[in-house]
C-alpha positions as CSV (number, residue, x, y, z in Angstrom):
1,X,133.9,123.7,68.5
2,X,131.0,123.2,66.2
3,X,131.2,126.6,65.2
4,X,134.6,126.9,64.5
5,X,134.2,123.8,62.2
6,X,131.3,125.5,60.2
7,X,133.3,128.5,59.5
8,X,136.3,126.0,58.6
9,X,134.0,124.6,55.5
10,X,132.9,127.7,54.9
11,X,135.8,128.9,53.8
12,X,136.7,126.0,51.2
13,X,137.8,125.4,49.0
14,X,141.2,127.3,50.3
15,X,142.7,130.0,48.4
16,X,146.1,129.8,48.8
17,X,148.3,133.2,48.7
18,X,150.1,131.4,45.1
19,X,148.3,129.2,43.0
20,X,151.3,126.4,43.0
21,X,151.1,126.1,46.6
22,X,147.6,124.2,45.9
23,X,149.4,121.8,43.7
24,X,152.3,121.5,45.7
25,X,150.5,120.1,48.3
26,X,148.4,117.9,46.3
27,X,151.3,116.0,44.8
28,X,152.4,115.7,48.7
29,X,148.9,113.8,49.0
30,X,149.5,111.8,46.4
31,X,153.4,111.0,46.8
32,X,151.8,110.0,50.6
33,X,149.4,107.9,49.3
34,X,152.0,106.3,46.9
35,X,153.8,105.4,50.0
36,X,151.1,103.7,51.6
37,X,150.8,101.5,48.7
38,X,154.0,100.6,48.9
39,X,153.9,99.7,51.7
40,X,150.7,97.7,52.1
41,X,151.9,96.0,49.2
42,X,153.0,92.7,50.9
43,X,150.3,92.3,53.2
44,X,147.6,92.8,50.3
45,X,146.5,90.4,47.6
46,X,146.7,91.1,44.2
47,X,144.8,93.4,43.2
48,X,143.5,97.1,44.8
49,X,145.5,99.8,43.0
50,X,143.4,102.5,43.6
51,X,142.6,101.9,47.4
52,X,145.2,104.2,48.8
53,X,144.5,106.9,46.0
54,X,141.2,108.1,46.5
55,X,142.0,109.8,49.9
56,X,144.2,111.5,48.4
57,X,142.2,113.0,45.4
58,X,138.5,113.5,47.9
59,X,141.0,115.4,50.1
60,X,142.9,117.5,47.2
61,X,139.1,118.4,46.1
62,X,137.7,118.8,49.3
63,X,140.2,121.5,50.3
64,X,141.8,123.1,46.9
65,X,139.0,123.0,44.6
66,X,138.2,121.1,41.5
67,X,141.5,121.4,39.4
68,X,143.9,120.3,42.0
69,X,141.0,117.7,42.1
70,X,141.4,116.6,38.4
71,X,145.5,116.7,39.1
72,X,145.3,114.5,41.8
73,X,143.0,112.1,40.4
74,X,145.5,112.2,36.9
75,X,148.6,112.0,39.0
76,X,147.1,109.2,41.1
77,X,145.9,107.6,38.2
78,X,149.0,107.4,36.9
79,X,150.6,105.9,39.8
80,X,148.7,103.3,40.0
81,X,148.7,102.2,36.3
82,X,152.4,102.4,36.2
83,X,153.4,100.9,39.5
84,X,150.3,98.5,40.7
85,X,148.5,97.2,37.7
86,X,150.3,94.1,35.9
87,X,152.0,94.2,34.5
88,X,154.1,96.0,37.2
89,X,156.6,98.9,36.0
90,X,155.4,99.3,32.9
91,X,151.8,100.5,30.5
92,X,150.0,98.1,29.5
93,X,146.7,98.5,27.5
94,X,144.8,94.8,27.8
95,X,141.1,95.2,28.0
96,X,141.4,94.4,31.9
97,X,143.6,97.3,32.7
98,X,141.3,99.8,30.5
99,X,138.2,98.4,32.3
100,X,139.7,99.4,35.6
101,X,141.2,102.9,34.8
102,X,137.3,103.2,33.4
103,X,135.9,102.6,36.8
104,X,139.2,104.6,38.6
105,X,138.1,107.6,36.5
106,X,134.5,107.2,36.8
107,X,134.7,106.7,40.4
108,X,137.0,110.0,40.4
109,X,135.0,112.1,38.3
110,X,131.9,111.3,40.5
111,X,134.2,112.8,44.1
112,X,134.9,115.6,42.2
113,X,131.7,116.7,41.0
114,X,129.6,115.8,44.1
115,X,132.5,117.6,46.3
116,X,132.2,120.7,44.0
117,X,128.7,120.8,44.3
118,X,128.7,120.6,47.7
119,X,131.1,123.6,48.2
120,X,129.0,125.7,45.9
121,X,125.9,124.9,48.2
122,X,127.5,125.8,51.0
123,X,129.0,129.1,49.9
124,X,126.0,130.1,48.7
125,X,124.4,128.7,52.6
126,X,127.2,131.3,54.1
127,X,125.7,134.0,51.8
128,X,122.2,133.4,52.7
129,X,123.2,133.1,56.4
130,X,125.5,136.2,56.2
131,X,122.2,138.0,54.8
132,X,119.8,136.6,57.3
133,X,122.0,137.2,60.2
134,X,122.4,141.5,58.6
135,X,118.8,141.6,58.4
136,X,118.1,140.1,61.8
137,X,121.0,142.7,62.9
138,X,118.6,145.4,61.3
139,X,115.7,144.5,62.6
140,X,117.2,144.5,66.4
141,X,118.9,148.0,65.3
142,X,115.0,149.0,64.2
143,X,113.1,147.4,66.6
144,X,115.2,148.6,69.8
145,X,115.0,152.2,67.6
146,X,111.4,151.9,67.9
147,X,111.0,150.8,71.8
148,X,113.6,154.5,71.9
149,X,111.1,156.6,70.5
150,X,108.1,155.2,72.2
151,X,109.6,155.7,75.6
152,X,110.7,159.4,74.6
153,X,106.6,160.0,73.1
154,X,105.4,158.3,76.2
155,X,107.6,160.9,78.6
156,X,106.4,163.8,76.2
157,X,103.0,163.0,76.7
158,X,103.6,162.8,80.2
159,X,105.1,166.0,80.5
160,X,102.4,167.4,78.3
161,X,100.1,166.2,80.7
162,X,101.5,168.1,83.8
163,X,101.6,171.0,82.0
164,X,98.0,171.1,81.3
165,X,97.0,170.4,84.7
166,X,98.5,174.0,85.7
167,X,94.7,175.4,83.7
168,X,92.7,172.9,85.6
169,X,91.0,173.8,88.6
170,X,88.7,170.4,89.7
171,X,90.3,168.4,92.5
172,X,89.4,165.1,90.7
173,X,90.4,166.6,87.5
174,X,94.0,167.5,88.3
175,X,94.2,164.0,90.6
176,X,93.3,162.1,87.6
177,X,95.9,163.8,85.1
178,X,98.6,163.9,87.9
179,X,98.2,159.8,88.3
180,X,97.6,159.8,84.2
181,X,101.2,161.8,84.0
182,X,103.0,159.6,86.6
183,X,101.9,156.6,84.7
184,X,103.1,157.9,81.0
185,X,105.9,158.6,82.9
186,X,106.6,155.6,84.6
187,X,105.7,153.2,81.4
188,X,108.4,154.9,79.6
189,X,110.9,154.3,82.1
190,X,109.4,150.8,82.2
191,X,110.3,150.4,78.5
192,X,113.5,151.5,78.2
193,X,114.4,149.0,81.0
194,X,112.6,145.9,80.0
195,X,114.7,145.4,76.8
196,X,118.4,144.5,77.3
197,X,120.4,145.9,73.9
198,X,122.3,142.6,73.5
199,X,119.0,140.8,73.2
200,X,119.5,138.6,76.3
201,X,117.5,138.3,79.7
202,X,118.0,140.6,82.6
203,X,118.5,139.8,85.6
204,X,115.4,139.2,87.9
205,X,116.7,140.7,91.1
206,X,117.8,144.0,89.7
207,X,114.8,144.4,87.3
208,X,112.7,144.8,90.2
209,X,114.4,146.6,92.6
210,X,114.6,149.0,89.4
211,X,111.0,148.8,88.5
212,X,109.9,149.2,92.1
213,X,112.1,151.8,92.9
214,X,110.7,154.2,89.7
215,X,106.9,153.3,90.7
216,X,107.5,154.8,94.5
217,X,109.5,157.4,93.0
218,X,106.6,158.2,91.0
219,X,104.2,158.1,93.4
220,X,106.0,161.0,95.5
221,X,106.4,159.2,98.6
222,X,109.5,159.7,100.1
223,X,108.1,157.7,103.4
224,X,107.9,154.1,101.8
225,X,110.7,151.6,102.8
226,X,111.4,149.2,99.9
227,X,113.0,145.7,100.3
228,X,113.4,143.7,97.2
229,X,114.6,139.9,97.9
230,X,114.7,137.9,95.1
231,X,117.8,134.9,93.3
232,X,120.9,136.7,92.1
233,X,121.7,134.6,89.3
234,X,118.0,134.3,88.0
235,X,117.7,135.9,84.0
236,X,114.1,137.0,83.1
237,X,113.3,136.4,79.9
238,X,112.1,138.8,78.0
239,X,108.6,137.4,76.3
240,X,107.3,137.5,80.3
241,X,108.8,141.0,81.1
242,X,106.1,143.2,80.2
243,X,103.4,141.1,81.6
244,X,105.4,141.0,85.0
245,X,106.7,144.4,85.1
246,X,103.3,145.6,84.6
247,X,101.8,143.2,87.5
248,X,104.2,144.4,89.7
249,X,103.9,147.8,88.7
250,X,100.1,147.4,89.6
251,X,100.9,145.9,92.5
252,X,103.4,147.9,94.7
253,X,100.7,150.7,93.0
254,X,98.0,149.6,94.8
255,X,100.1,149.2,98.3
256,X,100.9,152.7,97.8
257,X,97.4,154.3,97.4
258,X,95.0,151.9,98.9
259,X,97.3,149.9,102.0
260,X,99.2,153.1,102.9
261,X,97.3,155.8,101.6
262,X,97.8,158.4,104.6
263,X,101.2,157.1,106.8
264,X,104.9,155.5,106.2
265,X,105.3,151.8,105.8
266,X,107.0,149.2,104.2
267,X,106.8,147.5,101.1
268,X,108.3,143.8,100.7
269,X,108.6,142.1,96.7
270,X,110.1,138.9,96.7
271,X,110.4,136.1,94.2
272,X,111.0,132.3,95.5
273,X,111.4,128.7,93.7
274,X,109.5,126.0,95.4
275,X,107.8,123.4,95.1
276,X,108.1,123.1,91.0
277,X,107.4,126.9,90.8
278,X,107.9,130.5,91.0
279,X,106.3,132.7,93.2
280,X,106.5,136.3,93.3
281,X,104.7,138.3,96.4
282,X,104.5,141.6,97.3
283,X,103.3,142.6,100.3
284,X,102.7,145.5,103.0
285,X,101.7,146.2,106.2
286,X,98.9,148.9,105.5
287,X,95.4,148.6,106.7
288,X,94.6,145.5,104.9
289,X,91.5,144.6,102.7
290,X,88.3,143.5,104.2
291,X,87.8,139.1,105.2
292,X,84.9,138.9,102.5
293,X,87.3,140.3,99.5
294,X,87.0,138.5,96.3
295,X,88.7,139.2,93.6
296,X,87.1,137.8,90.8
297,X,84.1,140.0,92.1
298,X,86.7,143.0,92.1
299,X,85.4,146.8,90.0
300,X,89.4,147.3,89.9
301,X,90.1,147.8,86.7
302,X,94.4,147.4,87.4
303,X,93.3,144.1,89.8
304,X,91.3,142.8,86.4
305,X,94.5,143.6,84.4
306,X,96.9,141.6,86.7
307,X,94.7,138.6,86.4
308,X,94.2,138.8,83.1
309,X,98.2,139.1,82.7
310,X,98.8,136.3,84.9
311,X,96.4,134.2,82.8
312,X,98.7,135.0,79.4
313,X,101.9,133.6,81.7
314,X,99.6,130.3,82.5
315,X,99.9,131.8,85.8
316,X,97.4,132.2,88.6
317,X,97.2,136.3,90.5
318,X,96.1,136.9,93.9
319,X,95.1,139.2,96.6
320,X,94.6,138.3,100.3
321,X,95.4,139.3,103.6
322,X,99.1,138.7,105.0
323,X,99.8,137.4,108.3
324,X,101.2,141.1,109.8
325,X,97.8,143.2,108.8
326,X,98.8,144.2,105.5
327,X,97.7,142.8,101.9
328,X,99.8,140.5,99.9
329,X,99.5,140.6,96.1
330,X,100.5,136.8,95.1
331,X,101.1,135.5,91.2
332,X,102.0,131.7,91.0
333,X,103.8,131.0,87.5
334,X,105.3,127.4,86.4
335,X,109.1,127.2,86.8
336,X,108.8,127.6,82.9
337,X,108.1,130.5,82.9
């Protein structure tokens, strides 16, 4: 409703399809007005022959513009002097009556000009927010451009990459750009999902089972049973989705290669609100990690990543051992967040 309202002054002061139009209506104002007079005139003292006359001429200026504005105020003016100011019926030109047709016009003059002026700010406020809201258009145009070409340079790069492991012949050497490739690969994909065109959130529950889905995907394994459980109608934001994506990414990563490195298994992300806060786990039933882990201690250089992501969402990352044998990968985060 606000909205509609803005765009309403915005447009004023009307332009009407004939000129005449503009002063038709305004001498309906005033003819109202008139007749409000009129009538008031027995309850009211002597005196006031301008109070039902300034509506009148504010709201001629305020929607026709300032020379149905001047009209109105020489039309009401009129009215008055001729049918309100003693002596009735008539002109008169005492001192007294000049003195108050000085203020009436002051009074007038002063509506007009401040009402004019504030109709010229505004239009020039819609042309200033019609330009900021092009160049934010253009920016989103550029920037969502941008985040295109980096996901098509990262998938080049890692196609580029598999090619040139065909003239390698070290074990460790093709391992390394094979896992280098898949992770290009997989940022890209990454990218062009974290960044919803319309510039809103996405929502939670299918981000991940995307993002999980591409990072098994990549890693080849065909025997990995995914289960994503997580709030239908929760929207992540996007200033926390790279951090996230890339902890999870990490995460369901490192379940893959270290927790079920040689046999099938299953692979369980889910995101709960409890307790004031969100918690997002994912967790396997691989082989575990050993009881005297610590993470801070941890040469991983993905593990040091996580919690160093976690920290930048004033969040807190974990890794311990779950209850069926696996590993569970834990990051606390505020509800804020």
């Amino acid at each position: 409703m606000q909205r509609r309202n803005e765009k309403f002054v915005e447009r004023l002061p009307l332009v009407l399809r004939r000129p005449w139009q503009a002063y038709l209506l305004t001498t309906a104002f005033c003819l109202t007005a008139f007749a409000i007079r009129s009538a008031a005139q027995i309850a009211m003292p002597v005196g006031y022959p301008f109070v039902s006359f300034f509506p009148a001429v504010i709201l001629s200026s305020f929607l026709f513009g300032v020379r149905p504005g001047i009209y109105a105020g020489l039309l009401c003016g009129a009215l008055s002097w001729y049918f309100f100011i003693p002596t009735r019926m008539g002109v008169a030109f005492d001192p007294g009556v000049l003195l108050a047709l000085g203020f009436y016009s002051a009074v007038v003059a002063v509506d007009i000009a401040l009402i004019h002026f504030m109709q010229k700010a505004n239009f020039n406020l819609a042309i200033e927010r019609e330009r900021s809201r092009a160049l934010a258009e253009n920016r989103e145009l550029l920037f969502h451009e941008l985040q295109h070409r980096v996901s098509n340079n990262l998938q080049v790069l890692a196609a580029m990459l598999s090619l040139q492991r065909r003239h390698v012949d070290h074990d460790i050497a093709r391992r390394a750009l094979d896992d280098a490739s898949a992770r290009l690969a997989l940022i890209g994909r990454i990218s062009r999902a974290l960044y919803n065109p319309s510039g809103e959130g996405q929502n939670i529950r299918a981000f991940l089972s995307t993002l999980t889905a591409d990072v098994v995907e990549a890693s080849g394994r065909e025997d990995i049973a995914l289960m994503v459980e997580a709030p239908e109608d929760m929207i992540l934001e996007p200033d926390i989705a790279v951090p996230l994506a890339l902890i999870v990414t990490e995460a369901v990563s490192n379940a893959i290669e270290h927790g079920l490195p040689h046999r099938a298994g299953r692979i369980h992300v889910g995101l709960d609100i409890a307790d004031g806060g969100i918690t997002l786990h994912v967790t396997d039933d691989g082989k575990g990690i050993e009881a005297d882990f610590d993470l801070s201690g941890s040469q991983s250089l993905g593990l040091r990543i996580s919690n160093a992501l976690a920290g930048q969402l004033n969040g807190c990352f974990s890794l311990q051992r779950s209850a069926q044998g696996g590993a569970t990968a834990r990051l606390d985060l505020p509800v804020r967040a």
